[in-house]
Each structure stands twice: as structure tokens, then as C-alpha cells.
C-alpha positions in Angstrom: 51.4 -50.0 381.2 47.5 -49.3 380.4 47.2 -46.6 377.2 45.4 -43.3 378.6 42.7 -42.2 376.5 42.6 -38.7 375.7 39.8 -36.5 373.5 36.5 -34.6 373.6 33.6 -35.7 375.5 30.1 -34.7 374.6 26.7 -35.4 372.6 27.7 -34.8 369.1 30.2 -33.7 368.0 30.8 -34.4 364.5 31.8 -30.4 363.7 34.4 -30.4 366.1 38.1 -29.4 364.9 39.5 -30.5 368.2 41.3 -34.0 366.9 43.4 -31.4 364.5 44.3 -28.7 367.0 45.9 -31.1 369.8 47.6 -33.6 366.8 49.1 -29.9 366.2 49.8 -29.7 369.5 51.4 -33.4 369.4 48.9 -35.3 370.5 47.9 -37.8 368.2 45.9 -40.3 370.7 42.9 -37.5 370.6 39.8 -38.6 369.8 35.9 -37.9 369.8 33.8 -39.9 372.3 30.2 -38.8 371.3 28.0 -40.0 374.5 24.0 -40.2 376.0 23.5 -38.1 379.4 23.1 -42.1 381.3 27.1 -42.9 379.9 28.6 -39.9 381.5 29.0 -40.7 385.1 30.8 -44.4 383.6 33.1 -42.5 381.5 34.8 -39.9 383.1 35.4 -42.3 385.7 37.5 -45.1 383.9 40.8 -45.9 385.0 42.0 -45.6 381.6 41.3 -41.8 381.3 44.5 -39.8 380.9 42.7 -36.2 379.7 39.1 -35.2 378.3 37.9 -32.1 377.3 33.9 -32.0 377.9 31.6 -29.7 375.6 28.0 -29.2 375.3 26.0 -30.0 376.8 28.0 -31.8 379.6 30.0 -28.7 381.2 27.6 -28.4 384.5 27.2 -31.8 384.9 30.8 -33.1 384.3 31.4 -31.6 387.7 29.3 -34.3 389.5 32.1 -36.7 389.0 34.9 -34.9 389.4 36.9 -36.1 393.3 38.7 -32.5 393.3 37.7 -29.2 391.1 39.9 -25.8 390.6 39.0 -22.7 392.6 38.7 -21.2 389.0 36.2 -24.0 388.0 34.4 -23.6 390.9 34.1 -20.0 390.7 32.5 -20.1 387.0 30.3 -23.2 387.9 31.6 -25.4 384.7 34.6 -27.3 383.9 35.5 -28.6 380.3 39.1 -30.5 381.4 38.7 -33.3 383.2 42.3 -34.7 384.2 42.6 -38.5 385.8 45.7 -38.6 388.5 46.1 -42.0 389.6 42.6 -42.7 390.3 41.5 -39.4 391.5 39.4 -37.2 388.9 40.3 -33.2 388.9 38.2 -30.8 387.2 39.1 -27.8 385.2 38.4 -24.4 383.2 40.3 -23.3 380.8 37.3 -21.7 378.8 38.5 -18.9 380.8 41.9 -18.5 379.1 40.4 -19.4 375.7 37.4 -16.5 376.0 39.5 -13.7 377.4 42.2 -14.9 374.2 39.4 -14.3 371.9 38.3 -11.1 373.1 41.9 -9.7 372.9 42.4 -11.3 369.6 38.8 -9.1 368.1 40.0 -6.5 370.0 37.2 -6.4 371.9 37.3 -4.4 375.4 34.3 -4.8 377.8 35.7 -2.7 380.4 33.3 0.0 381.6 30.4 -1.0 378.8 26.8 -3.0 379.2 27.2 -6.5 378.0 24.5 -9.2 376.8 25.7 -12.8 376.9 23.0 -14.8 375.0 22.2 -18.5 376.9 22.2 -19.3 379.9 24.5 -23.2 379.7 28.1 -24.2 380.9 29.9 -21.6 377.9 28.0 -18.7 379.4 28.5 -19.0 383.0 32.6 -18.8 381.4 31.6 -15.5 379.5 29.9 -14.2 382.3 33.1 -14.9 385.0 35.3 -13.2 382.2 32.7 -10.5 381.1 32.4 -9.2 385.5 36.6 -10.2 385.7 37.4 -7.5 382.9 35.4 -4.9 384.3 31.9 -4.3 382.2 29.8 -1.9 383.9 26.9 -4.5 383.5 25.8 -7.8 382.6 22.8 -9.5 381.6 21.9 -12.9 380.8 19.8 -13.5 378.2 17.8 -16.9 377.9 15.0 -18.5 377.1 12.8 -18.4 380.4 14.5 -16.0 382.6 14.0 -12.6 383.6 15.6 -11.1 380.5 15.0 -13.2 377.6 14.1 -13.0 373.9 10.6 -11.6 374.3 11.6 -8.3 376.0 15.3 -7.6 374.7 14.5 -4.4 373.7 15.2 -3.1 376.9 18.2 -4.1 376.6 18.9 -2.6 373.2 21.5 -0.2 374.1 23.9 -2.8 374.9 27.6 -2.4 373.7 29.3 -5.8 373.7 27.1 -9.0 372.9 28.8 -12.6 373.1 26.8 -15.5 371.8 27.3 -18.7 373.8 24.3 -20.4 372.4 24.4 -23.1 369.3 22.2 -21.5 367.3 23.9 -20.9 363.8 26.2 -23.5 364.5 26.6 -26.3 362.0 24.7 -28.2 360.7 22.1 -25.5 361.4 23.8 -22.6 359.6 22.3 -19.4 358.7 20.7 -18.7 361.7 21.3 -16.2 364.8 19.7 -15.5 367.9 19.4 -11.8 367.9 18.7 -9.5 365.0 21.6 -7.2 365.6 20.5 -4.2 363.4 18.4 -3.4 366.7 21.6 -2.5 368.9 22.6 0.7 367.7 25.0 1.4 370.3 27.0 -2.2 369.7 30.4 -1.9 369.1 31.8 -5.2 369.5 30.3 -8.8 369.1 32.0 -12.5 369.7 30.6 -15.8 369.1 31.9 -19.1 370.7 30.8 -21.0 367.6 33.8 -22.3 365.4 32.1 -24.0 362.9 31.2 -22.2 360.2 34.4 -19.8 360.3 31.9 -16.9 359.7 27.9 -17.4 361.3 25.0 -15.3 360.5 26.1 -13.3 363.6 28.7 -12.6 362.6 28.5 -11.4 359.4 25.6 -9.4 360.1 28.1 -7.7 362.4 30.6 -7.2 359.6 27.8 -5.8 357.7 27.1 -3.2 360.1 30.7 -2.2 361.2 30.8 -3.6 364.2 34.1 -5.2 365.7 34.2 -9.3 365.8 35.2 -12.2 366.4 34.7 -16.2 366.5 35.3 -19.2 368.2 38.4 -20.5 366.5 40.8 -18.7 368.5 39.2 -19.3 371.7 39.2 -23.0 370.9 42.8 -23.4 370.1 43.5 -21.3 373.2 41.7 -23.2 376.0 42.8 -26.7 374.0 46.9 -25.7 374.5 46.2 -24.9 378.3 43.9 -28.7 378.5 47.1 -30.2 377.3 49.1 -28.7 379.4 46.9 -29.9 382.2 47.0 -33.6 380.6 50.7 -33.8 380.3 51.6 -31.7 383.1 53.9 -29.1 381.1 53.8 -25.2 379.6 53.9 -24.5 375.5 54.2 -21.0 375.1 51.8 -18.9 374.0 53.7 -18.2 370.2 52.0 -21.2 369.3 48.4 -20.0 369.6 48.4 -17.6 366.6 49.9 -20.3 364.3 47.7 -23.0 365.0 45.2 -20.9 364.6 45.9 -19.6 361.1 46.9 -23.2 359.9 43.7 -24.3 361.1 41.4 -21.8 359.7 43.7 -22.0 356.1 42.9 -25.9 356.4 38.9 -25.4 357.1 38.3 -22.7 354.6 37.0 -23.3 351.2 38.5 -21.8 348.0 35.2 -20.7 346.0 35.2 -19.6 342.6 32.8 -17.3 340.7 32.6 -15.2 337.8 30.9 -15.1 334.0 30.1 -18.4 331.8 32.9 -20.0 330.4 35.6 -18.1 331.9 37.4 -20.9 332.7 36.4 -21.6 336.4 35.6 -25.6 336.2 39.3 -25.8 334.6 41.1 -23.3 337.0 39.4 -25.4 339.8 40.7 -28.8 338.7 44.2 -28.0 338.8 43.5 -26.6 342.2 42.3 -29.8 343.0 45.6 -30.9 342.1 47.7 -28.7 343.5 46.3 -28.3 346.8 45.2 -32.2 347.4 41.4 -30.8 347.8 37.9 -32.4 347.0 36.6 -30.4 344.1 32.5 -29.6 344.8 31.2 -28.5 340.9 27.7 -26.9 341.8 26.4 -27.4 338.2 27.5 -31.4 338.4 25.5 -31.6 341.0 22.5 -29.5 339.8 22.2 -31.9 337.5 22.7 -35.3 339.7 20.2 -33.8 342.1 17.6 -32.8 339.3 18.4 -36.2 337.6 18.3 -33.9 334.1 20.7 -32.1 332.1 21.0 -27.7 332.6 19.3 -27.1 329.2 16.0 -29.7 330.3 16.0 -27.7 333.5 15.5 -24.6 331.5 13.0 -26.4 329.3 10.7 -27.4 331.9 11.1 -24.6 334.6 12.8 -21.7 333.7 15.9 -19.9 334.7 13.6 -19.5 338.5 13.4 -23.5 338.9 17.2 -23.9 338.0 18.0 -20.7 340.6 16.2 -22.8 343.3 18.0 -26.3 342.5 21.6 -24.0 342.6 20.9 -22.4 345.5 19.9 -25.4 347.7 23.5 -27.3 346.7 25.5 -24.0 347.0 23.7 -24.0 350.5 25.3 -27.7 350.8 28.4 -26.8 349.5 29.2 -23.9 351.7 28.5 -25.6 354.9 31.5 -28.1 354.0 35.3 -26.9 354.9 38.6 -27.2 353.2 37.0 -27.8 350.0 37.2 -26.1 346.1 33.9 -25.2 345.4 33.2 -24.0 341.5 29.8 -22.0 341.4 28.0 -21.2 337.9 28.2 -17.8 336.4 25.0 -17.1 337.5 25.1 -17.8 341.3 25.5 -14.3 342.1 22.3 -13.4 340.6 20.9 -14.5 344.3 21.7 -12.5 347.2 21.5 -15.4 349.6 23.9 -17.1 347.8 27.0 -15.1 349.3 26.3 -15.9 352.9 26.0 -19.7 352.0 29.5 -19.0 349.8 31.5 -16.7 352.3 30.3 -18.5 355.8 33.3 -20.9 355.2 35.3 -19.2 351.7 37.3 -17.0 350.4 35.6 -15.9 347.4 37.4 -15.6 343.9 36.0 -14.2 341.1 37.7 -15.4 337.7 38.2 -12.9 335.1 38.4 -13.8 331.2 38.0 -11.0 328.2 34.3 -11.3 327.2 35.7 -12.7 323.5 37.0 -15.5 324.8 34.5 -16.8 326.9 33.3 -20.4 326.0 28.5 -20.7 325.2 28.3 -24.1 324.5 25.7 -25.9 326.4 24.8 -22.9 328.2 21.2 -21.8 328.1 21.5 -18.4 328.9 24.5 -17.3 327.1 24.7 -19.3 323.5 24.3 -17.2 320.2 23.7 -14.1 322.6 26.3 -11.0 323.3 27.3 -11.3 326.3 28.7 -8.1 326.9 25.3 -6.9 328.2 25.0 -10.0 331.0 28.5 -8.8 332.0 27.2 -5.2 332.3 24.4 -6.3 334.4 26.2 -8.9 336.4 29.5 -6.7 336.8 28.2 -5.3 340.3 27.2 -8.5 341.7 30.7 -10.1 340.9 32.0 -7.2 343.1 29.9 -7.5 345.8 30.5 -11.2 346.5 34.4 -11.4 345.5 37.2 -10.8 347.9 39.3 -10.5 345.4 39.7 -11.4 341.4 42.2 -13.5 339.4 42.9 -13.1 335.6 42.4 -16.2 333.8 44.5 -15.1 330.8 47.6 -17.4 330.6 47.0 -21.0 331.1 44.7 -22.4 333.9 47.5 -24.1 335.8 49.1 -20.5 336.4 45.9 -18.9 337.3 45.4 -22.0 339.9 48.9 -21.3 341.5 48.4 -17.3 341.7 45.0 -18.3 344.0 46.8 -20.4 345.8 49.2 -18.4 346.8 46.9 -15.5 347.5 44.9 -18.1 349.5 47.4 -19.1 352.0 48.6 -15.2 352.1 45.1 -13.6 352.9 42.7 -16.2 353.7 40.3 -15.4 356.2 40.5 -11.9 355.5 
């Protein structure tokens, strides 16, 4: 009998956590079939197809190959499961049951309020369906050329709900959003379809202003477990969601340590490595493999300013990676922009030491000086970019275990 191929169709997709989700779902034939707009047509019609899920930017155009579509997928004007039955190719949505799963799992109710779904592709024409379905009171459409775009939003600054189903601030472009939020007073709930990172610029801008939200993780899981029941013509229940989810977001997001010079962090992080099996990213290592010079030269030459730039350009690396250890210097939280590149994918540990004990050797800004007045100065900084702290006051082994289980308790908090 001819092996079915199963996995994610689209452009590129080398941020996608979809392989993961349906291995946890017990598929382990999944795979990622990056393809050019000419290729499509070819593809989705091989004999060999057994399931596909279709992403950006093929959702619309998928359909044009599909023998029979779903009344559902019809109705929204997209599929993203694409099911072969014995030669004949069915189209589906299940972006539907993914989206409205998010929205319930921010607690995010659109019923009765003005929404603003930003793009205008195959995801938003799923938001909008869901968005009229639930009840909003109105809807706009936000793109690039239409008749509400982003040159006149601000008559549409009194929107409540806003749901971003464009790529901007996905990765690799991180950082970024679409809208600056802080001009939607009356917002009280945002979403964003991206995934990847965990946390986007739109979202923690959100956070920042109190507003209720929520990403793409969940909605990506959700629609995934209804594809495969499509594929394999069965029903999982719905238990399974939140689980996958978690496990998922516990496997993608960093453990990040902070906190003052010499208090242990590079050691506490190494026997995190061991205990958790994860790559260990030491920013000041590679400060110095990217500046091809030893800390103290870097000082020499440039100044605490030209080692700030070099530190925060790799933490900016570092923080777009998932599932890692990163292990900052004590002085990366002496730049604001820092945190977001830290927090987008970590949970964010400060490590605490008595001020006596810390170790100054090799450390330009804190050998032969008292460091009890860097602390001082330093001491809200460390608060404002930690989740939570750790003593390092027993051996570094211990301190390693009590973030790791704090990790896998609270992450994503």
C-alpha cells in the first residue's frame, strides 16, 4: 500500500511548531513541505496525499484545487485542511474552531463591541466569519489599500476588540506591530494569530496597558486536533487541547537568567543545561566571539556604550530562539529594550547572591569597587525585568533544580 503523506503546506515555514503538536497528537509522518506559488496546483493533487494543512500565504488559493469544499470553508472563503479520499481532494476550515478556542481561552468576548481585524489574507476572512458568528456589533477590516487602512485608523480608535491576523512581528521579524495600541483607549481585549514568539510586540504592549490577550498557540493546537481528526477520520476530545498546549509552550520557552556580577548565573545555568537537556546561549561568550576581543579590550576601546550595543544585538539573537537557557550579564538590564528581546520567548529569573560573596574578577565595571552602590542603583531594574527571583545561596546544582521546578510550574505566566 502507497505511504500517505501528511504535514504543512506553505512558503516558509521554518517557525512553525506544527511537526511537534500532531507527533503529540500521534502523528509522527508530519512534516513541512515549504513550496513556490507555480508547485501548488502539483502538490495538493498527488495521489500520495493523505492530509495537509495549508498556511500562508496559500489559504485562498488552496481552494482552486480542491474537487469538493465544506459549506464552512466556503462560507469563510479559505480552507487550511486539505484531505485526499481516494483520488478526490476535500477542502476544509478548521481555523474556525482554532480562533473561536483562542478567544475563549483569553477570555475575550466580542459580543455586542466594535472590532478591528488587521489584514485583509486567508486568516482574516476566518476572524472575520468568527468575529460576525459571535455577535460584535461591528467589524472593520483593516488593510493596506482598502477603505479603512493604516493611514486613517483613527477613526476607528474607539474600537474594543482588535485581532491581528497579519505577520508582522512574527519571527524572524520580531519586535514589530502593526498598530500602536496606546491610541485605543476604549480596547479591552486584543488576540494575535502569531505563535511564534510566544509573546509579540502586540502583545506585550497590551499587557503593558491592561488590556486582556491572547496568542496564537492555542488557536494552533486547536485547529491542528480537528485537521487530524479530518485526516484519520476520528474524534480526540477536547481535554487534550489544554495539555498540548502547556507542554508545547513549556518546551518553546526559554529559561533566562539575570541578576548582579558574579552571582553565580553562568554556573546556575550549566547545571540547567544538564538537568533539563537544553542548549545553553552565554550572552558574554558570545560578546566576545562576535567582537573577536576579550570584555575588558571592549571597555578599553569603546566604553561601557560600545559593549551595551554588542550585548544588546546578541541578547536580541538570543531571545528570538525557543527552549533554550539563556545567561545575560549583570548589566543587561541597564537597557530597557533588553526585556522585550528577553521576555518575547522567557521566563525571566533573576539570581540573588549576598553582595559579599559576589565574584570581580575579570569584570570591568565591578573589580576593586563596592558594589553595594551598583546594587542600589540596579535594584529596580532587576525588578522590573524578573518574574520571579531565586537565592543562589546553597550550591548551584540546588538553585538550578528549584528554577526548574518553578519553570515547569509557572511558565508562561
Amino acid at each position: 500500500m502507497e505511504e500517505k503523506i501528511y504535514g504543512l503546506l506553505g512558503r516558509k515555514l521554518g517557525h512553525s511548531y506544527s511537526v511537534p503538536i500532531h507527533k503529540k497528537l500521534g502523528n509522527d509522518k508530519y512534516k513541512l513541505y515549504e513550496l513556490e506559488p507555480e508547485q501548488l496546483g502539483d502538490f495538493i493533487r498527488r495521489n500520495d496525499i493523505g492530509g495537509l494543512n495549508v498556511t500562508i500565504p496559500y489559504k485562498v488559493d488552496a481552494m482552486k484545487f480542491c474537487d469538493e469544499i465544506s459549506p464552512e470553508a466556503l462560507a469563510i472563503g479559505s480552507v487550511n485542511t486539505i484531505v485526499n479520499r481516494n483520488g478526490k481532494v476535500y477542502g476544509y476550515n478548521t481555523d474556525k474552531f482554532g480562533f473561536c478556542h483562542m478567544l475563549k481561552q483569553g477570555g475575550i468576548n466580542v459580543n455586542g463591541k466594535k472590532v478591528l481585524v488587521l489584514g485583509s489574507g486567508g486568516a482574516s476572512k476566518t476572524a472575520c466569519f468568527c468575529v460576525k458568528e459571535l455577535g460584535a456589533k461591528s467589524l472593520f477590516v483593516i488593510s493596506r489599500s482598502g477603505e479603512d487602512n493604516y493611514e486613517n485608523l483613527e477613526k476607528h480608535y474607539d474600537a474594543e476588540i482588535i485581532i491581528n491576523t497579519t505577520p508582522v512581528g512574527m519571527y524572524p521579524n520580531n519586535g514589530a506591530a502593526a498598530i500602536d495600541l496606546s491610541n485605543f483607549k476604549k480596547c479591552v481585549g486584543v488576540a494575535d494569530m502569531i505563535y511564534n514568539p510566544l509573546r509579540t510586540k502586540f502583545l506585550m504592549d497590551a499587557q503593558e496597558l491592561g488590556i486582556a490577550n491572547v496568542g496564537g498557540l492555542s488557536m494552533l493546537v486547536a485547529q491542528a486536533k480537528m485537521a487530524d481528526e479530518y485526516f484519520f477520520d476520528k474524534k480526540t476530545d477536547d481535554s487534550v487541547l489544554g495539555k498540548i498546549t502547556d507542554e508545547l509552550a513549556k518546551d518553546s520557552e526559554n529559561i533566562v537568567l539575570i541578576g548582579m556580577p558574579g552571582s553565580g548565573k553562568t554556573t546556575v545555568g550549566k547545571e540547567l543545561a544538564k538537568i533539563t537537556g537544553r542548549e545553553i546561549l552565554e550572552a558574554d561568550e558570545m560578546i566576545v566571539k562576535a567582537a573577536g576581543k576579550s570584555i575588558p579590550e571592549i571597555f578599553a576601546e569603546g566604553g561601557e556604550p560600545a559593549f551595551r550595543a554588542i550585548e544588546s544585538e546578541i541578547l536580541e539573537l538570543c531571545g528570538k530562539q525557543a527552549g533554550k537557557i539563556i545567561v545575560t550579564g549583570g548589566g543587561a538590564v541597564t537597557v530597557e529594550k533588553n526585556y522585550a528581546f528577553l521576555k518575547q520567548n522567557g521566563r525571566i529569573y533573576e539570581i540573588m547572591r549576598d553582595i559579599s560573596l559576589l565574584e570581580t574578577d575579570g569584570r570591568p565595571l565591578s573589580k576593586g569597587k563596592d558594589l553595594s552602590e551598583m546594587y542600589k542603583k540596579r535594584r529596580p531594574m532587576y525588578d522590573a525585568f524578573r518574574d520571579t527571583f531565586v537565592e543562589n545561596s546553597t550550591t548551584a546544582a540546588e538553585t538550578a533544580e528549584n528554577i526548574r521546578r518553578d519553570f515547569y510550574e509557572n511558565s508562561r505566566d
